[in-house]
Structure formats: C-alpha cells, structure tokens
LUMROMI-208739 format. One record per residue: residue number from 1; residue in three letters; z, x, y of N, C-alpha, C, CB in turn. Coordinates in steps of 0.1 Angstrom, whole numbers, padded with zeros to 4 digits, always signed. Atoms other than C-alpha are relative to their C-alpha. Glycine has a CB too. Example, Ala and Ser with C-alpha at 12.3 -4.5 7.8 and 13.67 -1.06 7.14 Angstrom:
<atoms>
<1; 'ALA'; <+0000; +0009; -0012>; <+0078; +0123; -0045>; <+0000; +0009; +0012>; <+0012; -0010; +0000>>
<2; 'SER'; <+0000; -0009; -0011>; <+0071; +0137; -0011>; <+0008; -0008; +0011>; <-0014; +0004; +0005>>
</atoms>
This chain:
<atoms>
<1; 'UNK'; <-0010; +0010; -0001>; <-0114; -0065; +0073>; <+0007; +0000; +0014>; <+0011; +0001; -0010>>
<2; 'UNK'; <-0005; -0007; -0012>; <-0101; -0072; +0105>; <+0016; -0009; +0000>; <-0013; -0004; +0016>>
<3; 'UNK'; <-0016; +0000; -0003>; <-0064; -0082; +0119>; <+0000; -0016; -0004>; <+0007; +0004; +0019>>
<4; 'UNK'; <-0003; +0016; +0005>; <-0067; -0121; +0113>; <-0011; -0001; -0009>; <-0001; -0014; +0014>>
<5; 'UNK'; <+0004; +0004; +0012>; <-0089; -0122; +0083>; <+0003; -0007; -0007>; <-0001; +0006; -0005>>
<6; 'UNK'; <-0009; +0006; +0011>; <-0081; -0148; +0058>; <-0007; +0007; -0011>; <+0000; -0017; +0000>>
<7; 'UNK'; <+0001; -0011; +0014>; <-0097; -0124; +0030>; <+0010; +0012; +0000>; <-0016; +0007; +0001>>
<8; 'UNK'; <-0006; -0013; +0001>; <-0073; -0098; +0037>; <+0012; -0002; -0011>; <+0006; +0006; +0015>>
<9; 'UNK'; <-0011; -0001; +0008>; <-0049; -0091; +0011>; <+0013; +0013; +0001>; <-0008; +0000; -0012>>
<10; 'UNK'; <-0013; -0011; +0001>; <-0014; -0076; +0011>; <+0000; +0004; -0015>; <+0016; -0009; +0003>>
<11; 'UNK'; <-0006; -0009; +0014>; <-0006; -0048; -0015>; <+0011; -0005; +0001>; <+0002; +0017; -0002>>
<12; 'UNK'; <-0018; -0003; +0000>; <+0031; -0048; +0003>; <-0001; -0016; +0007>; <+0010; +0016; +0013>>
<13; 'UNK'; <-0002; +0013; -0011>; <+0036; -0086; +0015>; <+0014; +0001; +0005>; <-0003; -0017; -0007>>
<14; 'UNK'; <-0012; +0000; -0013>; <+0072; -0081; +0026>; <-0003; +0008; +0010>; <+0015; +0004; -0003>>
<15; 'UNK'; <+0005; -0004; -0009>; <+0055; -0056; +0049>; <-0011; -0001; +0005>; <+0002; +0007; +0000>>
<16; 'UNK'; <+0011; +0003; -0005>; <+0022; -0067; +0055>; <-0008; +0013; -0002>; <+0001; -0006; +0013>>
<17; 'UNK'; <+0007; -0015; -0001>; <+0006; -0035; +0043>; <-0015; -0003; -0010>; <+0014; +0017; -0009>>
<18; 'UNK'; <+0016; +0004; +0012>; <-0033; -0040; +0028>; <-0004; +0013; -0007>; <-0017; -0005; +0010>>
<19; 'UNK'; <+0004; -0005; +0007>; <-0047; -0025; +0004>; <-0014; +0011; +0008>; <-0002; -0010; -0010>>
<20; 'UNK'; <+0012; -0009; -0007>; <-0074; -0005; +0030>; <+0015; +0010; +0006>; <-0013; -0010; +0015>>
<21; 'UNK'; <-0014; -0009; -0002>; <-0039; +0009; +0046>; <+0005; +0009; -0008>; <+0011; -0007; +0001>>
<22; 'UNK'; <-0007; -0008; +0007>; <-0025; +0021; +0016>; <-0017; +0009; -0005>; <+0011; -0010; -0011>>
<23; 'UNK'; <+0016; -0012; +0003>; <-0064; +0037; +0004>; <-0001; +0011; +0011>; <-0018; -0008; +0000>>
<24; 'UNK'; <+0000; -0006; -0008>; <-0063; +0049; +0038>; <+0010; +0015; -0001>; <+0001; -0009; +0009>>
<25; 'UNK'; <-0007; -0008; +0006>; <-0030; +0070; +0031>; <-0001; +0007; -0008>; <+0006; -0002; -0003>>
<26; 'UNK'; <+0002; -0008; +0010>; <-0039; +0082; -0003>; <-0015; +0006; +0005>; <+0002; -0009; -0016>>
<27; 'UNK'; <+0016; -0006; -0007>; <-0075; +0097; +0014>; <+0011; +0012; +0008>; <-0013; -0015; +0014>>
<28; 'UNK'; <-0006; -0010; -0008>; <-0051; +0113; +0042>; <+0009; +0006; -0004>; <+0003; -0004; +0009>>
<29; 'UNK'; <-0013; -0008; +0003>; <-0028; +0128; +0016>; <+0010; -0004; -0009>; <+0006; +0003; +0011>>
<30; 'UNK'; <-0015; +0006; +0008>; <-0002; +0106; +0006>; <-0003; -0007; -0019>; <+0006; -0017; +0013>>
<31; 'UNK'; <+0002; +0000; +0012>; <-0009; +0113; -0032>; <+0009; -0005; -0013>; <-0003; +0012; -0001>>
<32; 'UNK'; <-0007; +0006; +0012>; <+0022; +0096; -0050>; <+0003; -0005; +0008>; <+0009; +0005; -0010>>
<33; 'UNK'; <-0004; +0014; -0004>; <+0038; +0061; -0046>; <+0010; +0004; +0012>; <+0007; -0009; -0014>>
<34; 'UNK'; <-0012; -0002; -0013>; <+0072; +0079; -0026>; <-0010; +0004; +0014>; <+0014; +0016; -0003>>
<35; 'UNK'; <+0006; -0003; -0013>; <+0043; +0095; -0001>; <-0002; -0013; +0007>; <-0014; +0008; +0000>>
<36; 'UNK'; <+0008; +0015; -0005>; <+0024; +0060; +0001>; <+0012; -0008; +0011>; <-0005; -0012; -0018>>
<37; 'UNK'; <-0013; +0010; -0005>; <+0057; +0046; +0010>; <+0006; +0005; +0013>; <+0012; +0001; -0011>>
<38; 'UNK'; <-0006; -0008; -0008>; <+0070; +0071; +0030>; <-0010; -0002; +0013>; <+0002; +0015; -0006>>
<39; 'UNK'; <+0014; +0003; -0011>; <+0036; +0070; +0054>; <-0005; -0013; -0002>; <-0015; +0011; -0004>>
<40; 'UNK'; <+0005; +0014; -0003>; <+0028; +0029; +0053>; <+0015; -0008; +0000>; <-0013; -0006; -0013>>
<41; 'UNK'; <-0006; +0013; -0002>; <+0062; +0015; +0049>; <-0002; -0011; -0012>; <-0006; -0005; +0014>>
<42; 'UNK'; <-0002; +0011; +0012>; <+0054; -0004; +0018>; <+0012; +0003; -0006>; <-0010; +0000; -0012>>
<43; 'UNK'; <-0011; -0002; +0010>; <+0082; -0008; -0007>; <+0012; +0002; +0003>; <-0003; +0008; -0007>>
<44; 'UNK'; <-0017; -0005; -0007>; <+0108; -0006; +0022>; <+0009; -0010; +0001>; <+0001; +0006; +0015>>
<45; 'UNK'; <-0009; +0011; -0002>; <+0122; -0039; +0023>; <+0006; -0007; -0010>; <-0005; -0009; +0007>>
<46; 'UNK'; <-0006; +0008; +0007>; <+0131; -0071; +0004>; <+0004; +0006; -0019>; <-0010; -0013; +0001>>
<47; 'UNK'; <+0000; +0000; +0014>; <+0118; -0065; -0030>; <+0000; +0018; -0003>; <-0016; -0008; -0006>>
<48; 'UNK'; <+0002; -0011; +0001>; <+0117; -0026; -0027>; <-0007; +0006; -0010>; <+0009; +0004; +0002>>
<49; 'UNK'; <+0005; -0002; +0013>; <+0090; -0024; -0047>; <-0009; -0003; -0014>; <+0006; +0001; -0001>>
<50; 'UNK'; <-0003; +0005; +0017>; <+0094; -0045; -0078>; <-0014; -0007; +0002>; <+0016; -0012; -0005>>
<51; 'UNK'; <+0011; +0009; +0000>; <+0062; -0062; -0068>; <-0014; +0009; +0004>; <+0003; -0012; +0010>>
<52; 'UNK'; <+0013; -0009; -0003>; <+0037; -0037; -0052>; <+0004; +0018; -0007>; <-0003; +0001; +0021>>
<53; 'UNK'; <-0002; -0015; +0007>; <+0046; -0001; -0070>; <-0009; -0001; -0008>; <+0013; +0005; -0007>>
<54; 'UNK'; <+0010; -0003; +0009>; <+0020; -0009; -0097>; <-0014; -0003; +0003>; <+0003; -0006; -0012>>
<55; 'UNK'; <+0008; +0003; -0005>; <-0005; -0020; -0077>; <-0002; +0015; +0011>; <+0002; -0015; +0006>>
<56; 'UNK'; <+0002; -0015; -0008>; <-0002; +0011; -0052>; <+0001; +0009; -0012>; <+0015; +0004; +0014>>
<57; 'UNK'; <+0002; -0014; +0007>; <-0001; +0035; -0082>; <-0008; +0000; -0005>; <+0007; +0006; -0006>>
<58; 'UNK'; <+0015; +0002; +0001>; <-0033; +0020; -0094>; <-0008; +0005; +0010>; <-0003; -0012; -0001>>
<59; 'UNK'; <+0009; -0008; -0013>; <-0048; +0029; -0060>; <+0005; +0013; +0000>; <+0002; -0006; +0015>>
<60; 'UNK'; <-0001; -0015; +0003>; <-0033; +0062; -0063>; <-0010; +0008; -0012>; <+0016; +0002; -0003>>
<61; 'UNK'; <+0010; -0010; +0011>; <-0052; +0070; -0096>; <-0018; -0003; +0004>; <+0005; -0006; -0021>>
<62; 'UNK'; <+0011; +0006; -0002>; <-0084; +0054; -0084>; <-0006; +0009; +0016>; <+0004; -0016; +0001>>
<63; 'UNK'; <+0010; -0008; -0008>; <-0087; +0071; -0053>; <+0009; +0018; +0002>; <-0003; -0011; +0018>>
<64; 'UNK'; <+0000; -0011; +0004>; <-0073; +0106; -0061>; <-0013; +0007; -0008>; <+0011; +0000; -0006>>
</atoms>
C-alpha cells in the first residue's frame, strides 16, 4: 500500500494509522492494545479508542 492509495484503510482514522502500521507494531513487539497505542499513536485523540480498540486487539490475537 503506498501513501496515497485509495485502498488503504485506517484502523485509527482520527490518526490515520493503517492496519499494516499497527501489524507492523505487534511483529516489532507491541503485544497489547496500550503498547499498539503507545508505539503508533492510535487511540490518542478524538474518540480515544471507542472505535479502533476492537479492531487493533483483533490484530493483536491474529498476529501474536
């Protein structure tokens, strides 16, 4: 996927964080949602959360 893709999809859309970003994190470590967060920045703004946390902890069990 590259930077202007119109296939790219946001996990985090108030931060623009994709779903290869956040797999990328949980590969390099970041094994629960506060790491994911902590290392991409998802889940830090508007909605903190309420909208990508079950989608990122799906990818957490999937690629653990």
């Amino acid at each position: 996927m590259g930077l202007f893709s119109s296939k790219e999809e946001y996990i985090c859309k108030c931060m623009h964080i994709t779903e290869e970003e956040i797999v990328k994190a949980i590969k390099d470590g970041a094994d629960t949602f506060e790491k994911v967060k902590e290392v991409t920045g998802a889940a830090t703004k508007r909605c903190k959360g309420r909208r990508c946390r079950g989608p990122i902890e799906n990818l957490i069990k999937e690629n653990i």
